[in-house]
N, C-alpha and C positions, 0 to 999 in steps of 0.2 A: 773348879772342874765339875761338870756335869755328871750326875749317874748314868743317864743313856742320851744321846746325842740323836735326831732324827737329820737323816741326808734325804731333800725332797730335789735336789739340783742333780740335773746325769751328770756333767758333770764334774759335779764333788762323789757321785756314785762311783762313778769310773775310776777317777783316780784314788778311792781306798780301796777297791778291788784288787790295786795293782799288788802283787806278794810282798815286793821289797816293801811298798807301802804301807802295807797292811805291818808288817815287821816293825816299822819304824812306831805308828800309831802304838802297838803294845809296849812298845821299850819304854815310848815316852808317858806311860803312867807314873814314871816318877821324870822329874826336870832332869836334862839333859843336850847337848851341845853335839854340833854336828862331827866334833870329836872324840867326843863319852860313845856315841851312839857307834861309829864306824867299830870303836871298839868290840862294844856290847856284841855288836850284828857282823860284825868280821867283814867286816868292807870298805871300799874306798872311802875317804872322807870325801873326794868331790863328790861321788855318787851318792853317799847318805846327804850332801848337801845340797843338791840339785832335789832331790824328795822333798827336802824341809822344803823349799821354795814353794814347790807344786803344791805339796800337801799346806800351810801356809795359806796360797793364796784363793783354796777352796774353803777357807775355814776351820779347819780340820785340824790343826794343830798352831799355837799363837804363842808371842814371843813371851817369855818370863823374866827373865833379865838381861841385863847384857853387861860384861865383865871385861874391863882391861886386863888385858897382858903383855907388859911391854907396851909396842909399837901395836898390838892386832888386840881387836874388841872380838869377844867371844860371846856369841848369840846362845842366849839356853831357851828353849823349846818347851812347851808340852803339849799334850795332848787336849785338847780343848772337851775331851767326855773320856770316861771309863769305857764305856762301849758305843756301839753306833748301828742304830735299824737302818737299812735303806724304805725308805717309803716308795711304796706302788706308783708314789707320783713322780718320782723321776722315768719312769716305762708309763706316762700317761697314754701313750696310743696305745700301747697292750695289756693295761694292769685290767683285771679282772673287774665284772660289775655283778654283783648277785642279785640285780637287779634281773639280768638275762635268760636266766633261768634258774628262780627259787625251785628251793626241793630241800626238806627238812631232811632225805633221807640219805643225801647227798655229801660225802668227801668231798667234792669239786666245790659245793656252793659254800661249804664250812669253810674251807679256803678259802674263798672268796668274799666271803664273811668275816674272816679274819685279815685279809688284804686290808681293806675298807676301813677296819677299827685299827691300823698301821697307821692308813693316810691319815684320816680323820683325825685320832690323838696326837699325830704330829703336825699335824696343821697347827691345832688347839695350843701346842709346846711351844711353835715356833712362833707364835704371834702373841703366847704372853709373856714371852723370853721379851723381847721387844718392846711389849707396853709396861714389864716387871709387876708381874703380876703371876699367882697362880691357878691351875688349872683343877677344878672341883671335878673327880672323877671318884669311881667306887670300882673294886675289881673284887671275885672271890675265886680263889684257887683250890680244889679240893679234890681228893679220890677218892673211888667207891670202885670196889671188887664186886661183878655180878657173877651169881653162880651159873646164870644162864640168862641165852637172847633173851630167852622173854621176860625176866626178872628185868631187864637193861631196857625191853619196850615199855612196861609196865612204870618206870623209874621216868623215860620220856614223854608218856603219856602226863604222869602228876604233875610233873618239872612244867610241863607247856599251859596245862590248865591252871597249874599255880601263880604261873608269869601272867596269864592272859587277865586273872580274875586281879591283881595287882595292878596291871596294865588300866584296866576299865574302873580301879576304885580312883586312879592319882590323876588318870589322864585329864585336862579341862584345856580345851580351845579355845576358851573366852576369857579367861583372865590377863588383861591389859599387862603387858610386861614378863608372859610366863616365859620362860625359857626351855624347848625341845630337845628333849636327852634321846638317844639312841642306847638299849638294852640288849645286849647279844647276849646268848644263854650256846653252850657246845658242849658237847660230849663225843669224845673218842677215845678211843684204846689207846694207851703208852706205848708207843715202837716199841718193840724189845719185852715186851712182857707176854707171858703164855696169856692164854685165855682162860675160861674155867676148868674145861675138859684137859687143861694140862698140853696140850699141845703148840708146838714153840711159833705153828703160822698164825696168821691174824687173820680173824675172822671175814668172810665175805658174804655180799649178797643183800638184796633188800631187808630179809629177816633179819640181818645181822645190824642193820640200818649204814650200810657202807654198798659202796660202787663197789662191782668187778674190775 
């Protein structure tokens, strides 16, 4: 079983959207049968068995064993990942491009920045799921409390010239065989968390480096 699963098919999007579905996909983090699970989820066995079908033949959940009893073979299921992104590329005609309009100072283009490195790594997942291979990536997760906006422009201002002067020491166009990585750097406030001034709304405004 997978850690995270990438859905780049509408769809295999649509039908783990559906509730019962989505129900069914949680249960089956441990193996289970279209009778364990009616149990679990309090519902018809036809009904949890018409899901496994669907869900099945998007991929999304694949058989694990299969057990006589009696006269009747009992199908056990599972989950074929722990979790599951949907990628931008199943909404290819509406998924966002930050191409359309860059703006460093922008929520919308972070989005959209962030859509992008959704499709892209799960492109990268699914095609070396395929060839059984892994995928070389580097991620860095970290917080920092500003006492204020301008502590937070000052902090964006370093961060961009630090990336840029890295950018221009590694970058080379000419080397036969080099291989082109894409480096997204983001910064934004934690839903849910006050800001410096102690106040519980989120900051706005170009100063604040976020849309209204």
């Amino acid at each position: 079983m997978l850690d995270v699963a990438v859905i780049e098919e509408p769809a295999a999007a649509e039908a783990s959207l559906d509730p019962i579905r989505s129900r069914i996909l949680a249960a089956l983090s441990e193996p289970g049968s279209a009778a364990m699970l009616a149990a679990r989820l309090e519902l018809p066995r036809q009904k949890v068995n018409y899901h496994l079908k669907e869900l099945e033949r998007h991929g999304l959940v694949e058989l694990e064993a299969e057990r006589r009893k009696g006269n009747v073979t009992e199908r056990v299921y599972r989950a074929t990942a722990t979790s599951y992104v949907i990628s931008p590329a199943a909404l290819a005609a509406v998924c966002p491009d930050p191409a359309r309009a860059p703006d460093q100072l922008s929520a919308r283009w972070l989005l959209a920045l962030g859509a992008r490195l959704v499709q892209e790594v799960g492109a990268l997942l699914t095609g070396a799921a395929r060839a059984q291979r892994r995928v070389a990536t580097f991620g860095i997760d970290a917080e920092v409390r500003f006492a204020s906006a301008a502590d937070r422009a000052a902090f964006a201002e370093e961060l961009a010239n630090a990336v840029t002067t890295l950018v221009g020491r590694y970058h080379d166009e000419s080397t036969a065989g080099g291989r082109t990585h894409r480096v997204v750097v983001g910064l934004h406030q934690i839903p849910g968390t006050p800001p410096g001034g102690g106040d519980s709304a989120p900051e706005t405004g170009t100063e604040a480096g976020q849309e209204n």
